[in-house]
N, C-alpha and C positions, 0 to 999 in steps of 0.2 A: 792911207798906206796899208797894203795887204802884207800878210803876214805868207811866207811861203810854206807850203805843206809839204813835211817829210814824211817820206816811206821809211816807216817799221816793220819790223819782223811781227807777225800774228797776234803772237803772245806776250810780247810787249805791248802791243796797240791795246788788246786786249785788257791785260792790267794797267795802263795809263786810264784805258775810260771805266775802267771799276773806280779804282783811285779819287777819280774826279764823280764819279757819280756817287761813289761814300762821303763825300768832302760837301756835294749837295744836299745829301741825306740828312746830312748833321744840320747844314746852315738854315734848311729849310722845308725838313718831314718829305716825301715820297710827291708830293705836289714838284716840288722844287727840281727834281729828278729829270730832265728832259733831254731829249734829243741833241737838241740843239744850245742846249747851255753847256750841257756836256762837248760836246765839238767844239764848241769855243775854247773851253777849257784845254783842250788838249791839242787844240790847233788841227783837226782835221773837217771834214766835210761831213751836214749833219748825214748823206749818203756811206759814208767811210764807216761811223759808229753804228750805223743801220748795216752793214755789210761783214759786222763779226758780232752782232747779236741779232740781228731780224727785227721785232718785232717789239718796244718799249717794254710790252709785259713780259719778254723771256730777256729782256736787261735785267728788268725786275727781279725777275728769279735768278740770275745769274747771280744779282747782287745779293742777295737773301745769301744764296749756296758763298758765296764767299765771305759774308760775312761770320756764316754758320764756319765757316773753317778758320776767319780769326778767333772767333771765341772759343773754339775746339783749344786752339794754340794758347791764346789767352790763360785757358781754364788750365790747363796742362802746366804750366808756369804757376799759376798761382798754385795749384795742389801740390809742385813738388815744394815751392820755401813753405806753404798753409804745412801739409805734410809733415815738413823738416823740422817745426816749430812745435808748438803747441796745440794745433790745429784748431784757431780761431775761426767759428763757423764765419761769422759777419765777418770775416772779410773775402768769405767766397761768395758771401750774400753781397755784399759791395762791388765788388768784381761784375758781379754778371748784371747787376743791376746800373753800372756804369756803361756795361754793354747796348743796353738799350736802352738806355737815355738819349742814347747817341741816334737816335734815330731807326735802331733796329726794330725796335717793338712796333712801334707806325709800320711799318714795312708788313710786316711780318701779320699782322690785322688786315692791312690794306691788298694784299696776296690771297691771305684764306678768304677775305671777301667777296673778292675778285674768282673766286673758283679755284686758286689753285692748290694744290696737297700735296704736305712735304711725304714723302713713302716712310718716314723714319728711317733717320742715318745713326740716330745712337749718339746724337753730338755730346750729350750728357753724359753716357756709359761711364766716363772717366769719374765724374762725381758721384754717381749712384754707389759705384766700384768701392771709393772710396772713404763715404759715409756708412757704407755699408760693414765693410771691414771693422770700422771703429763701432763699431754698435756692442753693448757686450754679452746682447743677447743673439750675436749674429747667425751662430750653429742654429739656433733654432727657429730663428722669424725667416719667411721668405724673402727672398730679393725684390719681390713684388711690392712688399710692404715701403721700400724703400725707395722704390721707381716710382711711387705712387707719391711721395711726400715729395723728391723731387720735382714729379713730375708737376705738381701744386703751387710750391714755391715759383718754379719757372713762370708758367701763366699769370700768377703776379705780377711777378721781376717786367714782363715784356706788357702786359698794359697795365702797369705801373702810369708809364709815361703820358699813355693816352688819356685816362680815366683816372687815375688814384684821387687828384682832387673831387672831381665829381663824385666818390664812389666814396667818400669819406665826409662831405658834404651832407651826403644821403642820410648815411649815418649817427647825423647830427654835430659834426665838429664843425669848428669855424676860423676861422680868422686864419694862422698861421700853423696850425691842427690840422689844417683840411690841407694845404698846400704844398707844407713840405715833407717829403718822402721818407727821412730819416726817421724817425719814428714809427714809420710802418715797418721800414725795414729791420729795426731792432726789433719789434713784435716777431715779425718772421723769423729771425736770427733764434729767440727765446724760444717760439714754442716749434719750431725744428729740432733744436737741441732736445727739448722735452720730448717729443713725441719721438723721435729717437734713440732715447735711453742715451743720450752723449753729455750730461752734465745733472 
């Protein structure tokens, strides 16, 4: 029994196979990403999903660019109640590091690999913005200083997911040291706060 195919509007179709191509991302890293799993998923023809992104590798970047805008969204949430509170760094550390657990980081390795370069959209700005603010040497350290610790953290945060065991391994830990990620990430959370002057 076939399944009959409905005609959507563009940008529905559009984000139906974002949707389903994020939902692959997760279940199964950038491998798992395909054409035609994707068209199953969404009920259309793998011609149909080829016909509003072209070409697997600008899915790819499509997907990358909308992911890059949930976690914009994400972050934005999280800094106004992080913000509203106490402003517990670890759990902007948790947040983004949740981000790419999900499959972003593989992505996002697997892209620059691949040749491609993000131009810089600033999806960060928001947190630079606002660790920056909180510094109490802020009038005098440049902003630089603080794009640069972000910008550090982040690279982490995204092959985290690929490498952190390996890269922790290396290092000499083992067992359940090497494997799980919490621990690194309170390291980062600590010497962020430090080298910030926020604690």
């Amino acid at each position: 029994m076939t399944r009959s195919r409905v005609r959507r509007p563009p940008d529905e179709a559009r984000r139906l196979i974002l949707d389903a191509a994020e939902r692959l991302l997760a279940e199964g890293g950038v491998a798992a990403v395909q054409v035609r799993a994707i068209a199953a998923r969404v009920g259309m023809t793998d011609a149909g999903v080829s016909h509003h992104f072209g070409t697997r590798d600008r899915l790819l970047e499509a997907l990358l660019r909308h992911g890059g805008r949930k976690i914009r969204t994400g972050v934005e949430g999280v800094l106004d109640s992080w913000l509203g509170q106490d402003a517990d760094l670890g759990e902007l550390v948790d947040a983004l590091a949740d981000f790419y657990r999900r499959g972003y980081g593989e992505l996002a390795v697997a892209l620059h690999a691949a040749g491609w370069r993000d131009e810089g959209s600033g999806m960060l700005d928001p947190v630079v913005d606002a660790l920056h603010a909180l510094r109490p040497d802020a009038a005098g350290t440049p902003v630089e200083d603080t794009r640069l610790a972000v910008a550090a953290l982040h690279q982490a945060l995204a092959t985290e997911p690929l490498y952190g065991p390996a890269f922790r391994r290396s290092a000499g830990l083992t067992g359940r040291a090497a494997t799980a990620p919490a621990p690194q990430l309170r390291w980062w959370t600590t010497h962020l706060t430090r080298s910030l002057g926020l604690g």
